[in-house]
C-alpha positions as CSV (number, residue, x, y, z in Angstrom):
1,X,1.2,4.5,13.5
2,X,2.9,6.8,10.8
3,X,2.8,5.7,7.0
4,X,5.9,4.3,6.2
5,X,8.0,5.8,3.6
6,X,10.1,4.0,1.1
7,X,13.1,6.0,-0.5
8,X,14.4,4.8,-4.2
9,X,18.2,5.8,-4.6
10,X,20.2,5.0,-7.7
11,X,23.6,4.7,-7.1
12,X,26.8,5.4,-9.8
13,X,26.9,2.1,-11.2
14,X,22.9,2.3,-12.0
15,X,22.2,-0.1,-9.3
16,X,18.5,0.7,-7.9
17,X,18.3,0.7,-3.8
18,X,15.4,1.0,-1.8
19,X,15.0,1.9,2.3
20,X,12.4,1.5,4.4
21,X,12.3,4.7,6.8
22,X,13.3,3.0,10.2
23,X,14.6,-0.4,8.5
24,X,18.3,-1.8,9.5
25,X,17.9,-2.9,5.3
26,X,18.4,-1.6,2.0
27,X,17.6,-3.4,-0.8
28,X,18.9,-3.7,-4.3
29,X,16.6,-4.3,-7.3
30,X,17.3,-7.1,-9.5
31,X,14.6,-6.8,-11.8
32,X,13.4,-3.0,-12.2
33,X,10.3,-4.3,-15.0
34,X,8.1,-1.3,-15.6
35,X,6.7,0.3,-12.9
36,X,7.4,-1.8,-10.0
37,X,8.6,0.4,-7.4
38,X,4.8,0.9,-6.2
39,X,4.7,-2.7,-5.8
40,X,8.1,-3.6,-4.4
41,X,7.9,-0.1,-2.1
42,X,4.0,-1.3,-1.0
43,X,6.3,-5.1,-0.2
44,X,8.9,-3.5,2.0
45,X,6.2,-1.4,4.0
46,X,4.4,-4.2,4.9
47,X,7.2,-5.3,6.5
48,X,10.7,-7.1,6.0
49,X,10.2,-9.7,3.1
50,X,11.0,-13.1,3.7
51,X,12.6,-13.3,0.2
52,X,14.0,-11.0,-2.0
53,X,15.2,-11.1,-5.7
54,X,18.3,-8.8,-5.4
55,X,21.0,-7.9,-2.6
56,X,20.1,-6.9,0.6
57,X,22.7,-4.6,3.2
58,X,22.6,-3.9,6.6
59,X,22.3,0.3,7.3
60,X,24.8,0.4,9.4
61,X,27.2,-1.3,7.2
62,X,26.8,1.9,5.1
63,X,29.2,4.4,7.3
64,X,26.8,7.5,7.7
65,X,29.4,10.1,5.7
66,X,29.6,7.2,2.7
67,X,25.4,7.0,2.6
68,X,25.5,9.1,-0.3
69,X,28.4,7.7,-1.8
70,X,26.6,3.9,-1.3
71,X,22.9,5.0,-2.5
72,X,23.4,7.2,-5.2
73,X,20.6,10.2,-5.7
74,X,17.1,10.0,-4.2
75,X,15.0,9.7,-7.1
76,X,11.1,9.0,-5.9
77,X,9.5,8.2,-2.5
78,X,6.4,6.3,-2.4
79,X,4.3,6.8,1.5
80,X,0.8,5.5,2.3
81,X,0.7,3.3,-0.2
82,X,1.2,6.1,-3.1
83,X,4.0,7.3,-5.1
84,X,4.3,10.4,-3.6
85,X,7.3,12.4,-4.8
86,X,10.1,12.6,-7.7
87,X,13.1,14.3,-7.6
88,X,11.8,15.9,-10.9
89,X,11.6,18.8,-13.4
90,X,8.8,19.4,-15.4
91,X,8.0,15.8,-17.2
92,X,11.6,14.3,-16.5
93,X,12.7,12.5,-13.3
94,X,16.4,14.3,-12.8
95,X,19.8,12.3,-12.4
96,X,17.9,9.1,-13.1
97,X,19.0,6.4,-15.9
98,X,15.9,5.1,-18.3
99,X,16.1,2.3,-16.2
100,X,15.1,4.1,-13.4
101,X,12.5,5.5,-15.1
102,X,10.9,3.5,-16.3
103,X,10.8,1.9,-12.4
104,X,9.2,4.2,-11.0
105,X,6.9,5.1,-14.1
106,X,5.4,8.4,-15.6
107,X,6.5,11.0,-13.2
108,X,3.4,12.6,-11.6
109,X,2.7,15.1,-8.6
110,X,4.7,16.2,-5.8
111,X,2.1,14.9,-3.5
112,X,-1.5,12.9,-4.2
């Protein structure tokens, strides 16, 4: 079985979303506390959660041209239980509030 992945999007209005490669879900962070998105991303690879703290919307709500629009930017991906990529530049994860930052934590290698 192939690792899952776990996207993190932020969308215009700073709204944190994650997707489970595969899922029929995305799901919208209510509290982004320091470096969570390891542990929430490790939560929705395990499988879909039987409770979660924010909103949660059905993928094909989300009109394929409008996905985009709905996310917001990729910002990290975390696979095989590792954070494995930022949408970065040198020490800064691009288009991504402090919030979001401070989510997904120090910005580190492309891949482990």
């Amino acid at each position: 079985m192939p690792p899952a992945r776990v996207s993190l999007y932020e969308d215009p209005r700073g709204e944190l979303i994650l997707h489970r490669a595969g899922s029929p879900y995305v799901y919208v962070v209510a509290d982004a506390g320091a470096g969570r998105f390891a542990d929430h991303a490790g939560e929705l690879a395990a499988g879909e959660p039987d409770r979660w703290d924010g909103d949660v919307m059905v993928v094909s709500a989300l009109a394929a041209d409008r996905w985009s629009e709905m996310t917001g930017q990729l910002i990290a991906w975390w696979e095989d239980g590792w954070v494995t990529g930022y949408v970065q530049s040198g020490d800064l994860v691009l288009e991504a509030s402090d919030r979001a930052q401070r989510y997904v934590g120090a910005p580190g290698p492309r891949a482990r």
